[in-house]
PAMARTOR-649488 format. One record per residue: residue in one letter; residue number from 1; z, y negated, x of N, C-alpha, C in turn. Coordinates in steps of 0.001 Angstrom, whole numbers. Example, Ala and Ser with C-alpha at 12.3 -4.5 7.8 and 13.67 -1.06 7.14 Angstrom:
REM PAMARTOR-649488
- a/1/7800/5690/13190/7800/4500/12300/7800/3300/13200
- s/2/7080/2250/12850/7140/1060/13670/7870/-30/12900
END
This chain:
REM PAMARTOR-649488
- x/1/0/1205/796/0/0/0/0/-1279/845
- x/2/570/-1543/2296/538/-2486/2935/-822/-3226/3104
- x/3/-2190/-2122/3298/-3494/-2418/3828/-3803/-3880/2257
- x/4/-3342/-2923/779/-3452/-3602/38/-2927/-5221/-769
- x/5/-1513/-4697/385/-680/-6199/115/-1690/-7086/1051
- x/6/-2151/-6812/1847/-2828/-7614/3359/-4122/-8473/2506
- x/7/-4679/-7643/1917/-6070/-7831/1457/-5816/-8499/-141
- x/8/-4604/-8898/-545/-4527/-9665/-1575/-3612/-10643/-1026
- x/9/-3267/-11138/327/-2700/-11877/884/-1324/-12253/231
- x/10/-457/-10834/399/828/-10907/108/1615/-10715/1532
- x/11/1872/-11408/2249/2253/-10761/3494/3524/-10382/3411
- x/12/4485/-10904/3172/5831/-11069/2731/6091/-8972/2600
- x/13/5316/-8781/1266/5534/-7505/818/4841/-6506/1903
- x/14/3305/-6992/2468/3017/-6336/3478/3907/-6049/4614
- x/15/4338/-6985/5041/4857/-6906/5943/6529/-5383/6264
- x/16/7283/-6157/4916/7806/-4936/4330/7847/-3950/3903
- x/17/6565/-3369/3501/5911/-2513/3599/5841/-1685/4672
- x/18/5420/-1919/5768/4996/-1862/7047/6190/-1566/7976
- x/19/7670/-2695/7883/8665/-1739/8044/9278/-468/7316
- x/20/9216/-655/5959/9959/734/5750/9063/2049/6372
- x/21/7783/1905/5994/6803/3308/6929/7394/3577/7892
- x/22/7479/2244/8769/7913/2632/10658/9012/3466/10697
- x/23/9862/3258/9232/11201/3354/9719/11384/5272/9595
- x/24/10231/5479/8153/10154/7110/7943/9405/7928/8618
- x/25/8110/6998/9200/7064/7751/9964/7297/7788/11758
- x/26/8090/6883/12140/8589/6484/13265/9693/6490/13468
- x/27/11016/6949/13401/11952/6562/12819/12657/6934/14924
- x/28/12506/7173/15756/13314/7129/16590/12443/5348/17490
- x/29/11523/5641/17059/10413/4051/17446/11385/2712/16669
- x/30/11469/3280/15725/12231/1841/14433/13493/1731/14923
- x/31/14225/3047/15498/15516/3038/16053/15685/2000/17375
- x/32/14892/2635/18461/15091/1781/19285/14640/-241/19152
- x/33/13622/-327/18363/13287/-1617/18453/14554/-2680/17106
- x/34/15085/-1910/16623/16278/-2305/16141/17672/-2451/17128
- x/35/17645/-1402/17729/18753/-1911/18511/18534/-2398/19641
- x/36/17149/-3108/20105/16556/-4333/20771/16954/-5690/20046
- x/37/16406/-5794/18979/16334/-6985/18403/17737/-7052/18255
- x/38/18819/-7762/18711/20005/-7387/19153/20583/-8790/17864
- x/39/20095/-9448/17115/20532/-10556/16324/19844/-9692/14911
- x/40/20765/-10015/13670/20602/-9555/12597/19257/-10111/11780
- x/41/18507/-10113/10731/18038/-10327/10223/18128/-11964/9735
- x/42/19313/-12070/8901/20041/-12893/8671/20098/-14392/9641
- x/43/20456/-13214/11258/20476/-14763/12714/19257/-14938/12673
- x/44/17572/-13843/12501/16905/-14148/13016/15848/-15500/12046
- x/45/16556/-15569/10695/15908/-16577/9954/16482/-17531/9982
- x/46/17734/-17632/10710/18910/-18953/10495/18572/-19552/12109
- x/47/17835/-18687/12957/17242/-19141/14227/16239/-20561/13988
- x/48/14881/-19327/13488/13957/-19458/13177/14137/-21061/12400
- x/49/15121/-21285/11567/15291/-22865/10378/15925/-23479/11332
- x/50/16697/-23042/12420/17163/-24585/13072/16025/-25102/13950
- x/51/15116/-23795/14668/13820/-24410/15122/12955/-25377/14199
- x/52/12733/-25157/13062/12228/-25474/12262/12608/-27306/11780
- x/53/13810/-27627/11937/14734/-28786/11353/14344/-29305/12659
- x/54/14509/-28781/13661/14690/-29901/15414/13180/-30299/15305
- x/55/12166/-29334/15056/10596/-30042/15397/10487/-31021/13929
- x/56/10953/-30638/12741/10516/-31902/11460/11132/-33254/12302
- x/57/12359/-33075/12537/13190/-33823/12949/12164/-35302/13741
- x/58/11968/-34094/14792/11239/-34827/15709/9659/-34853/15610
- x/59/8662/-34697/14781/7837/-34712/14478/8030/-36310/13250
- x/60/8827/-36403/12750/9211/-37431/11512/9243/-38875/12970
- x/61/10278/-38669/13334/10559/-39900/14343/9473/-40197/15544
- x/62/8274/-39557/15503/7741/-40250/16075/6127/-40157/15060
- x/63/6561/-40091/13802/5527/-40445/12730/4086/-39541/12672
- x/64/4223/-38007/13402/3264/-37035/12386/3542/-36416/11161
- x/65/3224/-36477/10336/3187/-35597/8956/2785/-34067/9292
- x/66/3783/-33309/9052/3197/-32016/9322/3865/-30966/7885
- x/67/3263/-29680/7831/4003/-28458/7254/4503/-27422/8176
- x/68/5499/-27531/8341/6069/-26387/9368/6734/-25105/8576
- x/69/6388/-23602/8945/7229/-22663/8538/7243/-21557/9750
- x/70/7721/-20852/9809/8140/-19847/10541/8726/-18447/10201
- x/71/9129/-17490/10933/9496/-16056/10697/9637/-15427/11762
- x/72/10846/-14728/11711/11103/-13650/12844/9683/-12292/12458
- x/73/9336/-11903/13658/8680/-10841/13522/8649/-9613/13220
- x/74/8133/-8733/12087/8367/-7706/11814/8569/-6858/12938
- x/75/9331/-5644/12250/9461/-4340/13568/7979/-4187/13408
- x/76/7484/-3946/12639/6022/-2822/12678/5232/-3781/13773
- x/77/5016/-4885/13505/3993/-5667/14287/4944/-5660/15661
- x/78/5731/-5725/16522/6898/-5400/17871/6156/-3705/17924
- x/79/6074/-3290/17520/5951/-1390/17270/4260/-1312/17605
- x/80/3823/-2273/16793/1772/-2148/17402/1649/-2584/18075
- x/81/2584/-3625/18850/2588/-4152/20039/2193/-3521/21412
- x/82/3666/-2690/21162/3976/-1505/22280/3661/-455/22109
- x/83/2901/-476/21172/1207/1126/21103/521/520/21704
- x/84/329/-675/22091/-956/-1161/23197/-736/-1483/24154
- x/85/557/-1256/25122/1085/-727/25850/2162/-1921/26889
- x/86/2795/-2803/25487/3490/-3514/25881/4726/-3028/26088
- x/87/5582/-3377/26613/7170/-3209/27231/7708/-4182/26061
- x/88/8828/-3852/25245/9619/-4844/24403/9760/-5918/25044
- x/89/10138/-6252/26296/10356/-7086/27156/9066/-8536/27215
- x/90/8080/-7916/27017/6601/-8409/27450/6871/-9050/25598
- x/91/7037/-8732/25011/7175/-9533/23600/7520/-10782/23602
- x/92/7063/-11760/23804/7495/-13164/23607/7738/-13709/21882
- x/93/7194/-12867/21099/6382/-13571/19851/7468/-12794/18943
- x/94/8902/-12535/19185/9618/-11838/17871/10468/-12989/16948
- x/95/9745/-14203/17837/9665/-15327/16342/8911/-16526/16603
- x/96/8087/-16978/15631/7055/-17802/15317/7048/-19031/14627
- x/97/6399/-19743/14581/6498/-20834/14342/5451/-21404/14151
- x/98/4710/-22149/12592/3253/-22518/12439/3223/-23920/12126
- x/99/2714/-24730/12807/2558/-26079/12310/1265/-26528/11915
- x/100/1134/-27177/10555/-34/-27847/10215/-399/-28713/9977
- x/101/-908/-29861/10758/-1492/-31547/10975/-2428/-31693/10495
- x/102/-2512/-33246/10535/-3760/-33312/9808/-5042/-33402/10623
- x/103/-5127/-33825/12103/-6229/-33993/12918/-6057/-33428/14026
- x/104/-7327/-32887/14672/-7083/-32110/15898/-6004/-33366/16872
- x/105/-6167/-34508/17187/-5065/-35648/17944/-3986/-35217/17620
- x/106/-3505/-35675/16172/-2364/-34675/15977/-1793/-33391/16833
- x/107/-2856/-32436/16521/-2217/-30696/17736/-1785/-30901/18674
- x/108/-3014/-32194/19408/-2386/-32180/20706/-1062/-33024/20740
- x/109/-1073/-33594/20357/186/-35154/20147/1475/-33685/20359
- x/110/1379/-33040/18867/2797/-31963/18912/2786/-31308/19869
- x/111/1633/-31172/20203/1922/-29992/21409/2913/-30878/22984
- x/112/2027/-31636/23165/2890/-32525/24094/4369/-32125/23995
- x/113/4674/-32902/22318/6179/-33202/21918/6698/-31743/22454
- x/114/6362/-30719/21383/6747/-29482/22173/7587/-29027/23117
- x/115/6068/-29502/24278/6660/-29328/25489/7524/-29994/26175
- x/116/7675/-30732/25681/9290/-32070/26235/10409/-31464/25628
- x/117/10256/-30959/24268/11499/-30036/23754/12246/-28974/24673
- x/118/11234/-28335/24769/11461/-26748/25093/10425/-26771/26521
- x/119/11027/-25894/26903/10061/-25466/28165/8857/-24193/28373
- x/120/7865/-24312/28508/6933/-23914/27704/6957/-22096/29144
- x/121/6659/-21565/28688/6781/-20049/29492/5247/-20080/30174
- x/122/4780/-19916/31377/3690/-19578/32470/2460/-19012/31217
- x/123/1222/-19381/31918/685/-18362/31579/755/-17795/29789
- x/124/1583/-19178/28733/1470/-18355/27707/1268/-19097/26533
- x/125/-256/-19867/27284/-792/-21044/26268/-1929/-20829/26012
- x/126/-2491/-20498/24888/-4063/-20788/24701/-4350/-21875/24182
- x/127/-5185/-22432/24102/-6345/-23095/23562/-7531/-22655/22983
- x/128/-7087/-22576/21458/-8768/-21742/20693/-9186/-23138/19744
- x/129/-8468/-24243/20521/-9295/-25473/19336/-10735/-25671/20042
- x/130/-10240/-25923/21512/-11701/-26664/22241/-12618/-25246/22788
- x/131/-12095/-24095/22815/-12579/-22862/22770/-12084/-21420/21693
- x/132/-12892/-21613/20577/-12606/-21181/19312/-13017/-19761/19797
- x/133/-12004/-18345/19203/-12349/-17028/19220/-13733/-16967/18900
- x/134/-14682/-15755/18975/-15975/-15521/18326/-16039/-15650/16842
- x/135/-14660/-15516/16219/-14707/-15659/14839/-14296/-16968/14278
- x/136/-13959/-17661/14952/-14255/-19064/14591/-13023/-19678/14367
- x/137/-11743/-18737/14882/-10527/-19054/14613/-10410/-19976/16099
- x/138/-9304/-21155/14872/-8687/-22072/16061/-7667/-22462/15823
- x/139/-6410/-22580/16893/-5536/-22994/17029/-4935/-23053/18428
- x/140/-4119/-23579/18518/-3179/-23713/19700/-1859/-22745/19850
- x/141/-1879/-21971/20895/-757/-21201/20695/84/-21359/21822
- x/142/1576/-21604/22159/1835/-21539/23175/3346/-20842/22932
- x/143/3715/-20608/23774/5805/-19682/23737/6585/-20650/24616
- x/144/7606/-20998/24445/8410/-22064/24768/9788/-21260/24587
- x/145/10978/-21747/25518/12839/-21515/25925/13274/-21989/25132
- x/146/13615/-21442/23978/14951/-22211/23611/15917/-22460/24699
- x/147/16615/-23176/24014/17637/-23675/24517/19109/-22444/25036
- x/148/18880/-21838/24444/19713/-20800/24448/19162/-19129/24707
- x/149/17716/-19830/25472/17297/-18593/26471/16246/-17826/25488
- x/150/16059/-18204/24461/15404/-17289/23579/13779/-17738/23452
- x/151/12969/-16403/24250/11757/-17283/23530/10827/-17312/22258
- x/152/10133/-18118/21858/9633/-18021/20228/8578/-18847/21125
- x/153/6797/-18199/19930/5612/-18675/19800/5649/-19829/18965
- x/154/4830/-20757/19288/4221/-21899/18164/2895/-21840/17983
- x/155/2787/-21957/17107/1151/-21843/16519/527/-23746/16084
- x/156/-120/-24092/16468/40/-25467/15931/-1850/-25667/15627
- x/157/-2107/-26024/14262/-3632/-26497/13787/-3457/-27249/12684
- x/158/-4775/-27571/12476/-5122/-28195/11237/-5175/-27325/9937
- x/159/-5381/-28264/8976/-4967/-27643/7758/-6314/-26884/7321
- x/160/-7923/-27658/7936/-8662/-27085/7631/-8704/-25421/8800
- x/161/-8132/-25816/9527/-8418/-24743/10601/-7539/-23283/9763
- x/162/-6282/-23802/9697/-5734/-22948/9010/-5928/-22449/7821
- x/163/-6965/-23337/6827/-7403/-22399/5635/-8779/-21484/6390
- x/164/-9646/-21871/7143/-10722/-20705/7546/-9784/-20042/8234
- x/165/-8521/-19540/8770/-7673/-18802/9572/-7182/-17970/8127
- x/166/-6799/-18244/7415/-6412/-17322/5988/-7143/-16972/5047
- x/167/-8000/-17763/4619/-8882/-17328/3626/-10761/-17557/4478
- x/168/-11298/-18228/5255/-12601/-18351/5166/-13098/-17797/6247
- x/169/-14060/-18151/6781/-14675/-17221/7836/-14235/-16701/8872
- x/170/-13267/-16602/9256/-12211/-16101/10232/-11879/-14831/9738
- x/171/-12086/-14606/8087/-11109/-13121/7966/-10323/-12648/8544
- x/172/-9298/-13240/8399/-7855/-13058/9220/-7448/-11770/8884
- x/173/-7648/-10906/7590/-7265/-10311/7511/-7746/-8379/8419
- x/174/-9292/-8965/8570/-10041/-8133/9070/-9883/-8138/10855
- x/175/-9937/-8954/11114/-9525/-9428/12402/-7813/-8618/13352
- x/176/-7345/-8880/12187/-5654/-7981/12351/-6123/-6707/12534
- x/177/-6796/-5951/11170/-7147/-4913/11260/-8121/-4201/12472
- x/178/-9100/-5010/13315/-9693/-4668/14273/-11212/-4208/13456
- x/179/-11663/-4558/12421/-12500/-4348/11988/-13611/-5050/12271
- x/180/-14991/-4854/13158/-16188/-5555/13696/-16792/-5396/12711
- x/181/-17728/-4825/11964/-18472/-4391/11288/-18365/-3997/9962
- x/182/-18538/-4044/8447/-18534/-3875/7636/-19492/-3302/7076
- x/183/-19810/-2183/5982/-20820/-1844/5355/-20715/-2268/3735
- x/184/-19965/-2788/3777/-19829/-2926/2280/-20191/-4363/2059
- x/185/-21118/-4209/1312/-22057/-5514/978/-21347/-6494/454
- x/186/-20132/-6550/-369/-19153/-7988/-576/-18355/-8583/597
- x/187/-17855/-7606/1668/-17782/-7935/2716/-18446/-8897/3670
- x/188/-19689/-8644/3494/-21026/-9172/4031/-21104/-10191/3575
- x/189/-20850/-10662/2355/-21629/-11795/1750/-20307/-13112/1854
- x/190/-19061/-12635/2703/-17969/-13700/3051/-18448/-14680/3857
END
């Protein structure tokens, strides 16, 4: 049912979805990456909102308008991680952070701010605005220190970027899935 929460863009339930499987189909895999993620559920969304309050905060006082939300990362997505042959360790991204401006100036403007916040980690910045994936997705991604040693991804684009990133030619959803090619002619005609 997850493939189906994905493809009616329920992620929330997908996503949950996706852990309980790990937890029956994987269950010494779900074991260990639980007693990794060493902060409860609970810390990892009460994290996630004070990140969330410090960038409005400071996004307000120096006058961008943005939508910010965020989420700790599912086990399952930590779990497909390290089927592709990451080390838990090598996980930077077990919490996220999406911001949406209104002009590419904007991205960069936050991104700056950002990086004056937090200290941004080597090596763990892309740029897909001024060099967009083959599928046409763009954004800015970079992983930054909390303050308290912890690191979390930011995702930072536009609002148009981010609707072809969810709904339009990007097929975000197909893209997750690893799917190149389609035969099915409604597919085709996206």
């Amino acid at each position: 049912y997850a493939p189906i929460a994905a493809r009616l863009g329920i992620a929330s339930i997908k996503g949950e979805l996706e852990d309980i499987a790990l937890k029956y189909l994987h269950p010494e895999d779900y074991k260990y990456i639980a007693n990794n993620v060493a902060a409860t559920s609970e810390e990892r969304v009460q994290f996630v909102n004070r990140i969330i309050a410090r960038i409005e905060a400071k996004l307000k006082e120096i006058g961008i308008k943005a939508e910010i939300n965020g989420r700790p990362k599912h086990f399952y997505s930590i779990w497909r991680k390290m089927q592709k042959g990451k080390s838990f360790e090598e996980i930077y991204d077990l919490h996220a952070i999406r911001i949406i401006v209104d002009t590419v100036k904007d991205c960069y403007e936050v991104l700056g701010t950002i990086h004056t916040m937090w200290k941004p980690l080597p090596y763990r910045f892309k740029d897909y605005i001024s060099v967009p994936k083959s599928n046409m997705y763009q954004s800015l991604h970079t992983t930054v220190l909390s303050s308290i040693g912890v690191p979390f991804e930011i995702q930072i684009r536009t609002h148009e970027m981010h609707r072809i990133a969810e709904y339009g030619i990007a097929a975000h959803w197909q893209y997750k899935q690893g799917d190149k090619f389609s035969t099915d002619s409604n597919d085709q005609k996206r």
